[in-house]
N, C-alpha and C positions, 0 to 999 in steps of 0.2 A: 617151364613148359610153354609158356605161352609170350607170345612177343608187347611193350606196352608202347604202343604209340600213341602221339600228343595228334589229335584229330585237327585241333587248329593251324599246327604248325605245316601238319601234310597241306591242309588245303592251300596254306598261305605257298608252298611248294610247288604244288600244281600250279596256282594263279599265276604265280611269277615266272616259272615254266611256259605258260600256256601265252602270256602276256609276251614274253620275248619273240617265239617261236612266231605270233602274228603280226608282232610291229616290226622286231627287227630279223626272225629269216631266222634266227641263234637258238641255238638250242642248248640251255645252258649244264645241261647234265644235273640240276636240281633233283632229280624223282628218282636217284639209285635207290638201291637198296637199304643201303646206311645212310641215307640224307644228308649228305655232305654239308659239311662248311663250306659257302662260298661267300667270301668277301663283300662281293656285289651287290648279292642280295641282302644281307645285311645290313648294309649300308642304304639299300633304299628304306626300311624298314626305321633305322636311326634319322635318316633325312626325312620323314612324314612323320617323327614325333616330334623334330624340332620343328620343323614350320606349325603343325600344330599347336604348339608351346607359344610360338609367335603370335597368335589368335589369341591364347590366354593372357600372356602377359603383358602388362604395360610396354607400349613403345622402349621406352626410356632403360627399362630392366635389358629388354633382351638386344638393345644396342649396343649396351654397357657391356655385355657378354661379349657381344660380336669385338668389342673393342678389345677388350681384356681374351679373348679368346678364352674362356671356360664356361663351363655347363652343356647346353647342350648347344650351342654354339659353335663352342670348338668339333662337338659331334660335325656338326654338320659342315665344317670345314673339311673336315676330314670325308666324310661322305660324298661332298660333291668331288674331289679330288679322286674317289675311287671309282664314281659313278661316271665322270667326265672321260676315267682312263679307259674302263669298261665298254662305253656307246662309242668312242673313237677307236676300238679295235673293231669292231663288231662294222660299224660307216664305211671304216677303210677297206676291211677286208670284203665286204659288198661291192664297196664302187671298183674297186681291182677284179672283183668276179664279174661287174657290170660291162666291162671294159674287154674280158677275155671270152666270157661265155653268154650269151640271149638264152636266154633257159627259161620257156612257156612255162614251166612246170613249177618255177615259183612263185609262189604267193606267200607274198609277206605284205606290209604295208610302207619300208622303206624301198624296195625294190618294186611299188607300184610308184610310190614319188618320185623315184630317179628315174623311171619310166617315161612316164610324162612328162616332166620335167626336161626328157631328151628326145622328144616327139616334137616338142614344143620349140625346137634348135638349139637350146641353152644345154652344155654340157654338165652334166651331175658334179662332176667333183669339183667344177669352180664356185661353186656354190659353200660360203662359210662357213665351216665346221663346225660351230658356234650354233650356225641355224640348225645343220640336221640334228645336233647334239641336242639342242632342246626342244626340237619336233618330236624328236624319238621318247627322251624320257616324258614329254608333256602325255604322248599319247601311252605308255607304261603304268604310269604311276595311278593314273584310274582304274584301268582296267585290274591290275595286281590286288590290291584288299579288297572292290566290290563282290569279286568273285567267291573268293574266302568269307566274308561277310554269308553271301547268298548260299552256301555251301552249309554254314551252320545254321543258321535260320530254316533251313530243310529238313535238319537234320533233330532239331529242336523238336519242329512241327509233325516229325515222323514217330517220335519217343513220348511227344504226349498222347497219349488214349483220347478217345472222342467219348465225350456223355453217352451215347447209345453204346461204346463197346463196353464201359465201364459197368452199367447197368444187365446189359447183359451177361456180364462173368458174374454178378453180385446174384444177379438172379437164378443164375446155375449150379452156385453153392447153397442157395435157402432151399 
């Protein structure tokens, strides 16, 4: 009868949607109706629990990983490989739209930096790959779980009853 969806995962769906759509212009098709699998996002998802994992772990453990490639290590070999392939489609396919159409009508935050960046005389795409690649996911990977975080925490806060409403339903049944 009724449909069950996972509230965190939506949110985490929208944020990462929402997140693309501002830094890089993309719109990843994350919020269909069946919530696809996308690669990408998973991988960013895999890539902030290994760096997390790195915070926990002794130096020495999670180098040894990085060396040996397993655990969550190799996750994130793998991750940066999908995420590096992902922001260099999404780069190129902007600085080629930069290059053929001035369209006022976009607002993204990669196509404000290539903006200025060519105001400024310096053309966008001699600029290293490397750098937009990690401008873009630097500015992604914040904004994607804060929002999600902030999303349940609302959501928490809307499901608990306040002392006055509680008292008053108690007091409506005596």
């Amino acid at each position: 009868m009724g449909i069950e969806i996972d509230l965190q995962e939506l949110f985490q769906c929208f944020a990462f949607h929402c997140s693309c759509i501002l830094v890089l212009g993309h719109d990843p098709t994350s919020l269909c109706e069946d919530l696809p699998y996308l690669p990408h996002e998973k991988a960013f998802a895999d890539a902030e629990e290994a760096i997390w994992q790195r915070h926990v772990l002794p130096e020495t453990i999670w180098k040894l990983q990085k060396w040996f490639q397993i655990g969550k290590e190799k996750e994130l070999s793998k991750s940066k490989e999908i995420l590096y392939n992902f922001l260099s489609n999404c780069i190129a396919m902007k600085q080629k739209d930069q290059i053929v159409t001035y369209n006022e009508q976009d607002f993204d935050l990669l196509t404000s930096y290539m903006r200025a960046i060519s105001e400024k005389g310096n053309i966008a795409p001699n600029h290293s790959e490397e750098v937009w690649r990690d401008t873009m996911l630097n500015l992604i990977f914040p904004g994607k779980d804060t929002k999600c975080n902030s999303y349940m925490v609302l959501l928490a806060l809307i499901k608990i009853p306040s002392r006055r409403e509680e008292n008053s339903t108690r007091d409506s049944y005596e």
